[in-house]
C-alpha positions in Angstrom: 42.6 3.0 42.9 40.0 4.1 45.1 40.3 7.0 47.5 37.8 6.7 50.8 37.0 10.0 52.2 34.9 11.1 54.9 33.4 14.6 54.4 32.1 16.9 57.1 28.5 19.0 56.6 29.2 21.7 53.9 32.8 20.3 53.4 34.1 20.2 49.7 36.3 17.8 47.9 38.0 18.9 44.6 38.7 16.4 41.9 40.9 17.1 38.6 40.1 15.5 35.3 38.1 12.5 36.9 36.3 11.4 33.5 35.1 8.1 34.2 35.8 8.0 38.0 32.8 6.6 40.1 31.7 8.6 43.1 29.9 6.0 45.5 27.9 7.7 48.5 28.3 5.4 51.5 26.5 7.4 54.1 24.6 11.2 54.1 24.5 12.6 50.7 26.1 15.4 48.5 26.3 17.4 45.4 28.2 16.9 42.8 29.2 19.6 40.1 31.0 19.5 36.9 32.9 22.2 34.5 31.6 22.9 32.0 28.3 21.7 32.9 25.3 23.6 34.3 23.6 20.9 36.1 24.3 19.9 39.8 23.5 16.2 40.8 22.3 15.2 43.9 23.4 11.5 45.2 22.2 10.0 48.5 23.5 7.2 50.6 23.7 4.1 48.4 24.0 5.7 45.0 26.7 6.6 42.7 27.5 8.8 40.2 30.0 8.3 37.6 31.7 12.1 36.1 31.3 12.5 32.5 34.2 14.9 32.1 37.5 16.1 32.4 38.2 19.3 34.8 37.5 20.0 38.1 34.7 18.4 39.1 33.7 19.5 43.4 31.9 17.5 45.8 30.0 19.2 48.9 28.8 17.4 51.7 25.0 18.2 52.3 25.5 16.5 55.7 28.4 14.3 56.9 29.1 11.8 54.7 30.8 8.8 53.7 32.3 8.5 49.8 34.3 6.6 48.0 36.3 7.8 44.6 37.2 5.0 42.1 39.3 6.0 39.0 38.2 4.2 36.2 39.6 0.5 35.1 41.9 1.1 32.4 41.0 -0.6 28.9 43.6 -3.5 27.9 43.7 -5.3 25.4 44.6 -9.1 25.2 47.8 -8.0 24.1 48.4 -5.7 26.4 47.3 -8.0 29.0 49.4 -10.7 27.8 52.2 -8.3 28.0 52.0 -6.9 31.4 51.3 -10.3 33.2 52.6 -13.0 31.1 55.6 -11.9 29.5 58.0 -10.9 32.3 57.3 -14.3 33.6 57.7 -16.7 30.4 61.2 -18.4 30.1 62.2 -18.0 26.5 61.4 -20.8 24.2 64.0 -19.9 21.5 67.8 -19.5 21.9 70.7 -21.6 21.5 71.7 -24.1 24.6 
């Protein structure tokens, strides 16, 4: 899923236990911080960021800007793949007529 947002200058967006989640900066540029950690990232227009942990993580619009917010791909495997797309469609193969 991917969540478009514009933000205003000095506008914040809050974002809860987005490990993984990729931050893409269309236009302008903000900062992004993490809890728990004591740095602050800066990303400019054309760059992303992807957040390394769970908890609220806040980005602030340095000027107006243009993001997009993708929630990581979830891991299947082929199994789980196989059951998800294939299986509700299969006819069964056993069975008496």
């Amino acid at each position: 899923m991917v969540r478009n947002q514009s933000l205003g200058r000095g506008s914040l967006m809050r974002v809860q236990n987005a490990r993984s989640s990729l931050v893409h900066v269309w236009e302008g540029a903000v900062w992004i911080t993490q809890e728990g950690d004591e740095r602050d990232y800066f990303v400019p227009a054309g760059k992303s960021f992807r957040v390394s942990r769970d908890g609220l993580t806040v980005i602030s619009a340095i000027r107006r800007s243009s993001i997009a917010v993708a929630a990581p791909l979830e891991k299947w495997s082929l199994f789980d793949f196989w059951v998800r797309w294939f299986a509700p469609r299969a006819l069964p193969t056993t069975g008496v007529p």
